[in-house]
ChimeraX commands (.cxc) that place a marker at each C-alpha (Angstrom):
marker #1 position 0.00,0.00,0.00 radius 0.5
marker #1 position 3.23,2.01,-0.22 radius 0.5
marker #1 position 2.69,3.59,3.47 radius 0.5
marker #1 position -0.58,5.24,2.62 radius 0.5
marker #1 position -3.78,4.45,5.13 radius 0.5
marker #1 position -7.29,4.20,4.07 radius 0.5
marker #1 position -9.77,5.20,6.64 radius 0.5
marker #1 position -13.17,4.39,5.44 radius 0.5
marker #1 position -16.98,4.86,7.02 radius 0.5
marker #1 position -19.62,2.70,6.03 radius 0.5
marker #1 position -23.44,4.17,6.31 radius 0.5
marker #1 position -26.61,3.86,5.11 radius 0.5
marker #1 position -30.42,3.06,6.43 radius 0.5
marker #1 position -30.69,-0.33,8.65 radius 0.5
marker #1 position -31.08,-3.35,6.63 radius 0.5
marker #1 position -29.59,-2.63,3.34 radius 0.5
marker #1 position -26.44,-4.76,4.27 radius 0.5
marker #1 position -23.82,-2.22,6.23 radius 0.5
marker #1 position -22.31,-5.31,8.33 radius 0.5
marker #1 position -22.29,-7.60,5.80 radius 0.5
marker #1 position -20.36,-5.38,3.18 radius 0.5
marker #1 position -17.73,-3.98,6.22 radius 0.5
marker #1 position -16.94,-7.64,6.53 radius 0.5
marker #1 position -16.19,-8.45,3.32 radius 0.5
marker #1 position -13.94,-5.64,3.19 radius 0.5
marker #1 position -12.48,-7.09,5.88 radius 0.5
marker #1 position -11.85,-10.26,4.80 radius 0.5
marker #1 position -10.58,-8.58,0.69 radius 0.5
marker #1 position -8.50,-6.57,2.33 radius 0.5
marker #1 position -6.76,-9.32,4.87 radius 0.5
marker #1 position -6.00,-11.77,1.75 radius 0.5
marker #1 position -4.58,-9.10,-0.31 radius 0.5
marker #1 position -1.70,-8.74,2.99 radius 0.5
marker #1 position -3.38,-5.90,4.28 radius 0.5
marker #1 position -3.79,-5.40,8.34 radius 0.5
marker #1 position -7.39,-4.50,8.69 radius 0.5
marker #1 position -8.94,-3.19,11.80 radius 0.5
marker #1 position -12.85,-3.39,11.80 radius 0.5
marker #1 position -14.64,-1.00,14.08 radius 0.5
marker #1 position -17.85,-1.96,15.30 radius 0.5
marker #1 position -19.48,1.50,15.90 radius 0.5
marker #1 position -23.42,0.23,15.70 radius 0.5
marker #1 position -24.69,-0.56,19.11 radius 0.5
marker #1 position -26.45,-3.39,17.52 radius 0.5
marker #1 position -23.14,-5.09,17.80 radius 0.5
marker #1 position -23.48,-7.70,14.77 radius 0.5
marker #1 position -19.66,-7.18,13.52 radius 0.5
marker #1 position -18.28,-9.95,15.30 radius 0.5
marker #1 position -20.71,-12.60,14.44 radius 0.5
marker #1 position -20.48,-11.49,10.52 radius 0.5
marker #1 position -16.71,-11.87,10.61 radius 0.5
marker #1 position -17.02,-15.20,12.20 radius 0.5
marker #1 position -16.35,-14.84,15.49 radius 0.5
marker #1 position -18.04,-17.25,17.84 radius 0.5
marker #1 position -21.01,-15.95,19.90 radius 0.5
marker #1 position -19.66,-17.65,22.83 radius 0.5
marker #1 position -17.01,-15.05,22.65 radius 0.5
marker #1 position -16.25,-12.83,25.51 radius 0.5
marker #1 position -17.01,-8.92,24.38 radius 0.5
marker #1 position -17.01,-6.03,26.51 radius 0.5
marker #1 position -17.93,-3.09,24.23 radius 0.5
marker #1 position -15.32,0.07,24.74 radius 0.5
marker #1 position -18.53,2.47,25.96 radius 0.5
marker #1 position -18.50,-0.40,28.91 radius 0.5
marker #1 position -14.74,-0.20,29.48 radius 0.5
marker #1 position -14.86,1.61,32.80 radius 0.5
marker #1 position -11.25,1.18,34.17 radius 0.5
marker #1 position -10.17,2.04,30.67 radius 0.5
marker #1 position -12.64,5.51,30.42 radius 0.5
marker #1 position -11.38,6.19,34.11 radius 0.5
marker #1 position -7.63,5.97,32.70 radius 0.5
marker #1 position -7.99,7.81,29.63 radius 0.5
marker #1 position -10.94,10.41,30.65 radius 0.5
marker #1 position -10.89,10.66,34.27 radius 0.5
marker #1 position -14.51,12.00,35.64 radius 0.5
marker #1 position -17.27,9.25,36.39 radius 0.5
marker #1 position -18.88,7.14,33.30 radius 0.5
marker #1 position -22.78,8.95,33.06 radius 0.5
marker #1 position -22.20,11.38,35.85 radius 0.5
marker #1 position -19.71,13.74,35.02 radius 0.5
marker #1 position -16.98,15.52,36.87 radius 0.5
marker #1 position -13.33,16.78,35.63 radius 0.5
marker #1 position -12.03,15.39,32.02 radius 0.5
marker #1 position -9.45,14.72,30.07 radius 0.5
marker #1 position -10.89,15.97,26.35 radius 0.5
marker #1 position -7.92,14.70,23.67 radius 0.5
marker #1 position -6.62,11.91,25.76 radius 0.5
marker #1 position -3.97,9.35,24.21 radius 0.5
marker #1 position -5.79,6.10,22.82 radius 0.5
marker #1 position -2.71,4.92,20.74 radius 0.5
marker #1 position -3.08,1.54,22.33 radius 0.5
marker #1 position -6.40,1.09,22.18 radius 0.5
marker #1 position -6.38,-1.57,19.72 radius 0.5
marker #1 position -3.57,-3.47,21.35 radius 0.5
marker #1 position -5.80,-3.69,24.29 radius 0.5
marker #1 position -9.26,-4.06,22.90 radius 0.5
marker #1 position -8.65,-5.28,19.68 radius 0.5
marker #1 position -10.28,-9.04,18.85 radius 0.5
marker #1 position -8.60,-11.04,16.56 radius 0.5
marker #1 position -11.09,-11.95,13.97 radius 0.5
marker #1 position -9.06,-13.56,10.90 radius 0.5
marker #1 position -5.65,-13.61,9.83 radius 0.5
marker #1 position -4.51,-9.92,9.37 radius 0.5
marker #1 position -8.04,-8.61,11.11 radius 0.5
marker #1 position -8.71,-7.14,14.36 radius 0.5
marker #1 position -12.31,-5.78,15.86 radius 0.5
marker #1 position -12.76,-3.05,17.52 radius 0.5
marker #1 position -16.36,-2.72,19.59 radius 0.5
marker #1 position -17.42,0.68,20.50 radius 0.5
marker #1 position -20.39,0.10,21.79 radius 0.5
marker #1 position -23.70,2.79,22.44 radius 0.5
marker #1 position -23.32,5.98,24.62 radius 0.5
marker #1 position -26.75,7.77,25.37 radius 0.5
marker #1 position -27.42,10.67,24.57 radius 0.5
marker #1 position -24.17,10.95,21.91 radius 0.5
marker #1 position -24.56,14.50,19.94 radius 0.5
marker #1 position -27.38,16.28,21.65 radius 0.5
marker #1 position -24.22,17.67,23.52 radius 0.5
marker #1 position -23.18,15.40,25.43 radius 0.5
marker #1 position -20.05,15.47,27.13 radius 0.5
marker #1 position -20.05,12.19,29.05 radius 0.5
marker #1 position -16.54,10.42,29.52 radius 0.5
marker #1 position -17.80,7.61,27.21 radius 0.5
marker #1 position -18.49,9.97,24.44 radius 0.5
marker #1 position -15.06,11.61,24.79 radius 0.5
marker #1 position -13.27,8.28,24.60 radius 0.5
marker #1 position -14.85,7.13,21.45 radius 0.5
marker #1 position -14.86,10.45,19.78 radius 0.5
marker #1 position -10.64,10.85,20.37 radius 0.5
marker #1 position -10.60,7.28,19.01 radius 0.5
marker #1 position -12.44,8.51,15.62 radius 0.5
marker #1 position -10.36,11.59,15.89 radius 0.5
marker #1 position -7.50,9.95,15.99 radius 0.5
marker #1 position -7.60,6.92,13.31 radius 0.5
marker #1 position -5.19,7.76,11.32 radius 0.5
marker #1 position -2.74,7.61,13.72 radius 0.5
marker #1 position -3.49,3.99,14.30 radius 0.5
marker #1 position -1.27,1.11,12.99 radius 0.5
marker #1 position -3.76,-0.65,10.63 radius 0.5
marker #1 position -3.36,-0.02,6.86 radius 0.5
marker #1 position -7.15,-0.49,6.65 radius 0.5
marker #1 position -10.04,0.99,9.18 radius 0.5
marker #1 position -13.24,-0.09,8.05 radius 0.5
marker #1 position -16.14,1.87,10.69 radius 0.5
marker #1 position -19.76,0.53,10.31 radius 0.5
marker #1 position -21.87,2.75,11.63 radius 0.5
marker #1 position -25.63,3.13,12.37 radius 0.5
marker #1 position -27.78,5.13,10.35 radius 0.5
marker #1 position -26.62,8.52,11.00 radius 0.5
marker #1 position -23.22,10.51,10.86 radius 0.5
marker #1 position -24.71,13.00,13.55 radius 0.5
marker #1 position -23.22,11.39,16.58 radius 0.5
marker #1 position -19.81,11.28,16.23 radius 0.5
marker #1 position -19.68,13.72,12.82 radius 0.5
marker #1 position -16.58,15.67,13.47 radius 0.5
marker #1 position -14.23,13.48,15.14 radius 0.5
marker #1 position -14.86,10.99,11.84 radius 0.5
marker #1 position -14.21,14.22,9.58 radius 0.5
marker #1 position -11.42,14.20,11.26 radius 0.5
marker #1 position -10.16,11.16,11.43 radius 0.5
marker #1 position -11.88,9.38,8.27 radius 0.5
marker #1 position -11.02,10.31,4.52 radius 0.5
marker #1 position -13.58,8.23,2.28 radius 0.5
marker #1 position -17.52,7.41,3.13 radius 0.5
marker #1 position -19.38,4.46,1.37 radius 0.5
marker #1 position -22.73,4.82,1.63 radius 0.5
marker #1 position -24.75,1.55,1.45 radius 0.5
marker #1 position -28.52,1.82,-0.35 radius 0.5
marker #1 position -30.73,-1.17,-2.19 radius 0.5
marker #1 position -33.06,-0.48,-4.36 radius 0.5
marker #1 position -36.07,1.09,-2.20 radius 0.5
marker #1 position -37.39,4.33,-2.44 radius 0.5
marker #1 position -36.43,4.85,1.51 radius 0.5
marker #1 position -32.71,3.74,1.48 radius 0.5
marker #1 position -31.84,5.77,-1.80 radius 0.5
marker #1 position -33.49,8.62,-0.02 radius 0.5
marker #1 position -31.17,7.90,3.45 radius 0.5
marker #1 position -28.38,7.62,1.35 radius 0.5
marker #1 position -29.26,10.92,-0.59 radius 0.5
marker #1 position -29.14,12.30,3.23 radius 0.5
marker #1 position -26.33,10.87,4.33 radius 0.5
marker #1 position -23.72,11.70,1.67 radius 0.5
marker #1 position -25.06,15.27,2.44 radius 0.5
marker #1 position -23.87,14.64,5.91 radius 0.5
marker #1 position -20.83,12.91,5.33 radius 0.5
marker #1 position -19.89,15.68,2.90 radius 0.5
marker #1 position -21.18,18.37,5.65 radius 0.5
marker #1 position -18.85,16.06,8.28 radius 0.5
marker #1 position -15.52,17.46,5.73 radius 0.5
marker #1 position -15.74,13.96,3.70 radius 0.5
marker #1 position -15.22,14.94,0.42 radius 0.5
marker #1 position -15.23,10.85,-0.93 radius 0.5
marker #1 position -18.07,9.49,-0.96 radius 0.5
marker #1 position -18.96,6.43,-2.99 radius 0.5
marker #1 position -22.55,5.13,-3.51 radius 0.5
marker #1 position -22.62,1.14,-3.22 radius 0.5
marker #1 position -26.28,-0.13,-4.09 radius 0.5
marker #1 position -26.81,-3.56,-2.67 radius 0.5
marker #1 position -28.50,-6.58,-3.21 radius 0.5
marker #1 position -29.33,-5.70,-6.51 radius 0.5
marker #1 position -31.74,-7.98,-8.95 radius 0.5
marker #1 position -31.02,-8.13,-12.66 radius 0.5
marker #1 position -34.98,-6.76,-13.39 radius 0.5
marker #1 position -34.14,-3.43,-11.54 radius 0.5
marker #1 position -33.91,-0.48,-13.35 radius 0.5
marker #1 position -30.50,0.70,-13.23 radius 0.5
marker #1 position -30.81,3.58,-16.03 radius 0.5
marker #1 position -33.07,5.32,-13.79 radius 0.5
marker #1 position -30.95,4.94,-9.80 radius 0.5
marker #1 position -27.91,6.25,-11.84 radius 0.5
marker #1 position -29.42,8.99,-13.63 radius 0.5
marker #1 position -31.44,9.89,-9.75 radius 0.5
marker #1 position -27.64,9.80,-8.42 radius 0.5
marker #1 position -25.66,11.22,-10.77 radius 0.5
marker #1 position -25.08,14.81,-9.76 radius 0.5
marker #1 position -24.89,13.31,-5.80 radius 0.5
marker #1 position -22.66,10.84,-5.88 radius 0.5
marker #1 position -19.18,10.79,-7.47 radius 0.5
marker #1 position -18.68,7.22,-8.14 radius 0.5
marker #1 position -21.46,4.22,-7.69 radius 0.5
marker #1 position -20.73,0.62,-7.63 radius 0.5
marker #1 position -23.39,-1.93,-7.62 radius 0.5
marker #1 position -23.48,-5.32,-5.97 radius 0.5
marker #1 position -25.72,-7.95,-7.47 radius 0.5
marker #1 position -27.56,-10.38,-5.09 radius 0.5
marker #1 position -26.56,-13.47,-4.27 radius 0.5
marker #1 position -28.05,-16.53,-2.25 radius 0.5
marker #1 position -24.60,-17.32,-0.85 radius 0.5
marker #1 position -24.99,-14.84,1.63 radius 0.5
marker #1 position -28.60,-15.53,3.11 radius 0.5
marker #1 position -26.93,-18.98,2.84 radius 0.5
marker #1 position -24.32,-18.75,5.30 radius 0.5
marker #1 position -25.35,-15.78,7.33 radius 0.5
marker #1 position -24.34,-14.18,9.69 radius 0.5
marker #1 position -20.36,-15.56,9.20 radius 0.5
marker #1 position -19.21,-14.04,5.67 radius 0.5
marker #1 position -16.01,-16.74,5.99 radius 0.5
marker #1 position -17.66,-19.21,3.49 radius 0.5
marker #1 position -18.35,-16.81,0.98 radius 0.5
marker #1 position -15.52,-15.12,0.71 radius 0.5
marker #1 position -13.66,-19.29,0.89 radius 0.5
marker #1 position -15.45,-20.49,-1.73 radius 0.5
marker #1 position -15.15,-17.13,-3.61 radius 0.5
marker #1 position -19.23,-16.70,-4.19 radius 0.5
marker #1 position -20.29,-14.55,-7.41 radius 0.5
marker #1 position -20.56,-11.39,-5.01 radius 0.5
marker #1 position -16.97,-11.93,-4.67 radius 0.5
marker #1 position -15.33,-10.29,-7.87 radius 0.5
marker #1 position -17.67,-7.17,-7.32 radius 0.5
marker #1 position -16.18,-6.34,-3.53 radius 0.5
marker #1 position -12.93,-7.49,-5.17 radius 0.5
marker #1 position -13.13,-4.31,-7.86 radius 0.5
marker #1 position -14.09,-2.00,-4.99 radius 0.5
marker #1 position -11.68,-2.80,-2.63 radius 0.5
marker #1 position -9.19,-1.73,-5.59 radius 0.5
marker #1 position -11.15,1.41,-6.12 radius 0.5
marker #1 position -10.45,2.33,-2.57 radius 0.5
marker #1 position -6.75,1.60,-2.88 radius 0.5
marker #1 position -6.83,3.58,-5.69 radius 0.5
marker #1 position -8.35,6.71,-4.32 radius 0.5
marker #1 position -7.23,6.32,-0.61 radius 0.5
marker link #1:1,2 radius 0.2
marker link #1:2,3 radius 0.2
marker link #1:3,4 radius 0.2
marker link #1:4,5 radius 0.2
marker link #1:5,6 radius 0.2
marker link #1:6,7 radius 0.2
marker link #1:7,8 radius 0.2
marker link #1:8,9 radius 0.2
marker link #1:9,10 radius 0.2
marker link #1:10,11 radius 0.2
marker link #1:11,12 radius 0.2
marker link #1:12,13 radius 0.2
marker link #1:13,14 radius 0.2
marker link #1:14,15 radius 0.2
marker link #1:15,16 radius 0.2
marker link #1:16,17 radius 0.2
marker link #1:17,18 radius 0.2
marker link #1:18,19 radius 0.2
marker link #1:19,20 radius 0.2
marker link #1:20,21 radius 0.2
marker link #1:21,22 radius 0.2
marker link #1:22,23 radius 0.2
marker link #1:23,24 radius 0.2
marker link #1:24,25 radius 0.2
marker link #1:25,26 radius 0.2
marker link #1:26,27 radius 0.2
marker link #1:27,28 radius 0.2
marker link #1:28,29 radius 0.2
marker link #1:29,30 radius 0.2
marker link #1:30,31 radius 0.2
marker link #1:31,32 radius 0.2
marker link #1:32,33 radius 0.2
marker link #1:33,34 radius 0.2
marker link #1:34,35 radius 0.2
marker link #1:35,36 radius 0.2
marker link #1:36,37 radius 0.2
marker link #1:37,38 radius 0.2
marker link #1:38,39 radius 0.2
marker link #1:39,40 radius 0.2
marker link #1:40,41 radius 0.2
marker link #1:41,42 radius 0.2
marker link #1:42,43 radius 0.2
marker link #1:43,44 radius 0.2
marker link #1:44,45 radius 0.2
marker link #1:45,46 radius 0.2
marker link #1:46,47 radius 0.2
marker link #1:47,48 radius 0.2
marker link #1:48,49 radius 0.2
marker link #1:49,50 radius 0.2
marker link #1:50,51 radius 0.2
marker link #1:51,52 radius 0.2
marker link #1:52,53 radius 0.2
marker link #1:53,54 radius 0.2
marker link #1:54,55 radius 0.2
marker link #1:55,56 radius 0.2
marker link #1:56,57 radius 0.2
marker link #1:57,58 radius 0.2
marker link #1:58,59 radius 0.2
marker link #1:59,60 radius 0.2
marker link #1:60,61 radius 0.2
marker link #1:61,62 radius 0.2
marker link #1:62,63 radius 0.2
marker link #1:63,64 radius 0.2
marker link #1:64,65 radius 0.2
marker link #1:65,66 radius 0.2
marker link #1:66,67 radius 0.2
marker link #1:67,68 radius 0.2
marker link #1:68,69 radius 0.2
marker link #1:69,70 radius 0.2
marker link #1:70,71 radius 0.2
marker link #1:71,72 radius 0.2
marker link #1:72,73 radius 0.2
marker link #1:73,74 radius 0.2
marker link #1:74,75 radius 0.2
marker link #1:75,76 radius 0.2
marker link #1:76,77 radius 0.2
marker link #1:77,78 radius 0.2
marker link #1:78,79 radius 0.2
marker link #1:79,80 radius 0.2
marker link #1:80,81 radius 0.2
marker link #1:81,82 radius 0.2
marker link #1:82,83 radius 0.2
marker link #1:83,84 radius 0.2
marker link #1:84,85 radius 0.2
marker link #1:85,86 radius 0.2
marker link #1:86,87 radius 0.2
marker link #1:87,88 radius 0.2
marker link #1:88,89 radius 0.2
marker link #1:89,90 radius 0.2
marker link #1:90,91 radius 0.2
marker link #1:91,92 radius 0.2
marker link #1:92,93 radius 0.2
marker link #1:93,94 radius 0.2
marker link #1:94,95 radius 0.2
marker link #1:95,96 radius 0.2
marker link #1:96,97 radius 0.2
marker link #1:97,98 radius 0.2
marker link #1:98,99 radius 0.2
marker link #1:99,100 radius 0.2
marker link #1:100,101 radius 0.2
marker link #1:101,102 radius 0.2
marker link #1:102,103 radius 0.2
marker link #1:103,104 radius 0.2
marker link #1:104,105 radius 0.2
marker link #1:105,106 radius 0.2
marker link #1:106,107 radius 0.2
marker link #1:107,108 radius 0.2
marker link #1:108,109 radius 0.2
marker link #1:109,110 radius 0.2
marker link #1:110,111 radius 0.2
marker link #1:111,112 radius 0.2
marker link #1:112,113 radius 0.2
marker link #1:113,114 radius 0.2
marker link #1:114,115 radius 0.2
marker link #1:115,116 radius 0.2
marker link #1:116,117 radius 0.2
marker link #1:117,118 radius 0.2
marker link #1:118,119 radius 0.2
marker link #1:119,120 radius 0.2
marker link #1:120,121 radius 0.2
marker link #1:121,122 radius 0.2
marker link #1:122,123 radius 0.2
marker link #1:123,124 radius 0.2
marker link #1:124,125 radius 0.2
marker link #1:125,126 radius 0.2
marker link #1:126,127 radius 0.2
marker link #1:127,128 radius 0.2
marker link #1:128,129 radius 0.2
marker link #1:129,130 radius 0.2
marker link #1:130,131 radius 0.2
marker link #1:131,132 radius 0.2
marker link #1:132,133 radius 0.2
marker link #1:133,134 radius 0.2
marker link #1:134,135 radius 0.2
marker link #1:135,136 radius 0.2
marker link #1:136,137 radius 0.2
marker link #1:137,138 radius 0.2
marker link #1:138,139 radius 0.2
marker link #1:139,140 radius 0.2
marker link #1:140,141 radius 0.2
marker link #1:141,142 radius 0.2
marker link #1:142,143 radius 0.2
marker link #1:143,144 radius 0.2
marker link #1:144,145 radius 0.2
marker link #1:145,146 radius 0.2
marker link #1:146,147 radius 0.2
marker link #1:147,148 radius 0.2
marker link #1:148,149 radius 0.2
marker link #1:149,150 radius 0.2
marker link #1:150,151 radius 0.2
marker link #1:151,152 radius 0.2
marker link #1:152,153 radius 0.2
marker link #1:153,154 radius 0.2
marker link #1:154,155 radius 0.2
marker link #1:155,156 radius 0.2
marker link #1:156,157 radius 0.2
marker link #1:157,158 radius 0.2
marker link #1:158,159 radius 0.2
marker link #1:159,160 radius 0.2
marker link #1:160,161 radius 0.2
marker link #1:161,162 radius 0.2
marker link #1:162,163 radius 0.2
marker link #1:163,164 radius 0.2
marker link #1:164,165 radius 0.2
marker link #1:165,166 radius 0.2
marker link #1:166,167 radius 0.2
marker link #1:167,168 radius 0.2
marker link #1:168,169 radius 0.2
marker link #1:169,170 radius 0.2
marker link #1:170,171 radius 0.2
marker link #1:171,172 radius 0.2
marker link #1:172,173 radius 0.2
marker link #1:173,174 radius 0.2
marker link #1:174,175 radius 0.2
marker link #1:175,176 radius 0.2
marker link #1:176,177 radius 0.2
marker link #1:177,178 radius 0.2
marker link #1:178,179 radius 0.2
marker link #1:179,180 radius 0.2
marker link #1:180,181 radius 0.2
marker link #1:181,182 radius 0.2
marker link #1:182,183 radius 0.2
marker link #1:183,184 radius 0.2
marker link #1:184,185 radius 0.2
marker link #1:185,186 radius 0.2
marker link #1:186,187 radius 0.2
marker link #1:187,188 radius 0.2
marker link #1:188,189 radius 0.2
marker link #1:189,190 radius 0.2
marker link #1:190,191 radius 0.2
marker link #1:191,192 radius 0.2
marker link #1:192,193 radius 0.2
marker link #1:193,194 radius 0.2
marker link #1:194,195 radius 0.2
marker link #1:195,196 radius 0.2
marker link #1:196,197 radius 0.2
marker link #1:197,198 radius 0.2
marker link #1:198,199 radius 0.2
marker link #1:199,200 radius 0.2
marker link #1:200,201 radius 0.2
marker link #1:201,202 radius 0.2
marker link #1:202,203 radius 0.2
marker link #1:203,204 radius 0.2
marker link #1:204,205 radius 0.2
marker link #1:205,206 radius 0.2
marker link #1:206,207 radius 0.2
marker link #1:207,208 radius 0.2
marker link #1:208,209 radius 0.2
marker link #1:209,210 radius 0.2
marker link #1:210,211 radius 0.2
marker link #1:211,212 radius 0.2
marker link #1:212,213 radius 0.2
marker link #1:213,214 radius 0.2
marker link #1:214,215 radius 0.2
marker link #1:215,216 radius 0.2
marker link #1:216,217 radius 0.2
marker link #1:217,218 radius 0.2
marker link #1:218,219 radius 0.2
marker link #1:219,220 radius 0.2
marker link #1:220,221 radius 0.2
marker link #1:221,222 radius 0.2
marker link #1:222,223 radius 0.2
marker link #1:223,224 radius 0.2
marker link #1:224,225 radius 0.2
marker link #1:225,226 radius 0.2
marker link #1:226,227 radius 0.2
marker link #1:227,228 radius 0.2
marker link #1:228,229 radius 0.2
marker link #1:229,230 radius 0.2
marker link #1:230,231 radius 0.2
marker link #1:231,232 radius 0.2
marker link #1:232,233 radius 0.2
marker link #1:233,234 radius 0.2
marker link #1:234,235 radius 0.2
marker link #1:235,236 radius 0.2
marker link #1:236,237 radius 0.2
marker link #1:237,238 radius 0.2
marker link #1:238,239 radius 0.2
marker link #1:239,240 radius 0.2
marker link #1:240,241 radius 0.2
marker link #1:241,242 radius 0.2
marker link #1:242,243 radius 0.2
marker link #1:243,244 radius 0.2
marker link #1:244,245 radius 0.2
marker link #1:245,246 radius 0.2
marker link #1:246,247 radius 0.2
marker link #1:247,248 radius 0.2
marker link #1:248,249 radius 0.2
marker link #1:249,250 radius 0.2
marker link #1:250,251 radius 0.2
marker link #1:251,252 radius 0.2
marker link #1:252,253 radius 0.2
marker link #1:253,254 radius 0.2
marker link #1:254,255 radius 0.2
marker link #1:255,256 radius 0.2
marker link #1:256,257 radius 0.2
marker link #1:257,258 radius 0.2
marker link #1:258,259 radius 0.2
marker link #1:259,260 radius 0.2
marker link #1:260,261 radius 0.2
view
């Protein structure tokens, strides 16, 4: 990768496939001899078990991490007092980090109440410094899935985050929540932002999504659907093993993103 990093948020309305395209990334990225950290930052939590790791797994989300939130932010998780605001979090993924494949860490963040309606809670601090701060983390590849919105945390991953895929299928309501969110992400100082339409059937009518898009989105790249992932859900492993048709399509935009990172 010739020393360059490639920090990369991945949005878009629930459903349309967020988890399941962050860890195929994941996994593209790892085989090519790339170090990948994944960053769970939906408090749904369903990173782990799409990368394969077992639910029987031990996982403490980094919003729960109250020695660690003491250490790095001082004052009292939920109830305030004096804080550290741009604390050092350098080793947070040394400490937290999960190996999930060869090459791949996770990273859980984990929920924090009341995140962007001004809130300046000690777990909101710690995971905003760690978004801040990305791209001073060792990993070639940080790959954030996110919930819905880019509100939250919206600066500190302006900061600290340099291209945005936004995820959409073919509905009315996710093409209009990903018409919103590259606003946002663009808004948030992201000036890359990729439109990846999902699941999509060979009857849909392309002509007209791409002509809607156009003048929003800079680049779009489509993903066709395929039974192999319904099939083996939630673990992406066996379809990336046995190289399923969706395969060669996150293979071409994980070179895009080289490309432009």
């Amino acid at each position: 990768m010739n020393g360059r990093k490639i920090r990369v948020v991945i949005a878009g309305k629930g459903g349309v496939g967020k988890t399941t395209l962050t860890a195929l990334l994941a996994y593209t990225f790892s085989r090519q001899g790339t170090h990948v950290l994944a960053v769970d930052g939906d408090p749904q939590s369903n990173l782990a078990a799409t990368l394969g790791i077992s639910p029987t797994h031990p996982i403490l989300p980094l919003s729960e991490q109250k020695v660690y939130i003491q250490e790095k932010i001082g004052g009292n998780p939920g109830r305030g007092g004096f804080m550290v605001l741009n604390p050092d979090t350098a080793d947070v993924v040394e400490r937290f980090g999960i190996p999930a494949g060869e090459r791949i860490r996770l990273l859980v963040m984990g929920g924090v109440q009341n995140a962007g309606s001004g809130c300046l809670c000690p777990e909101y601090t710690l995971l905003s410094t760690i978004f801040a701060n990305a791209g001073s983390l060792p990993d070639e590849v940080i790959l954030l899935d996110t919930p819905a919105g880019l509100e939250h945390f919206g600066r500190a991953v302006a900061q600290g985050f340099n291209l945005a895929l936004i995820v959409t299928d073919e509905s009315y309501n996710a093409r209009a929540v990903a018409r919103d969110l590259c606003r946002l992400a663009r808004q948030c100082g992201i000036q890359d932002v990729v439109l990846v339409i999902n699941r999509m059937p060979p009857s849909s009518d392309m002509k007209k999504i791409r002509e809607e898009m156009a003048d929003i989105f800079q680049k779009t790249w489509i993903l066709p659907q395929d039974s192999c992932i319904p099939r083996y859900e939630p673990s992406v492993k066996p379809v990336v093993e046995q190289h399923c048709p969706i395969m060669e399509k996150i293979e071409g935009l994980a070179r895009y993103m080289l490309q432009s990172g």
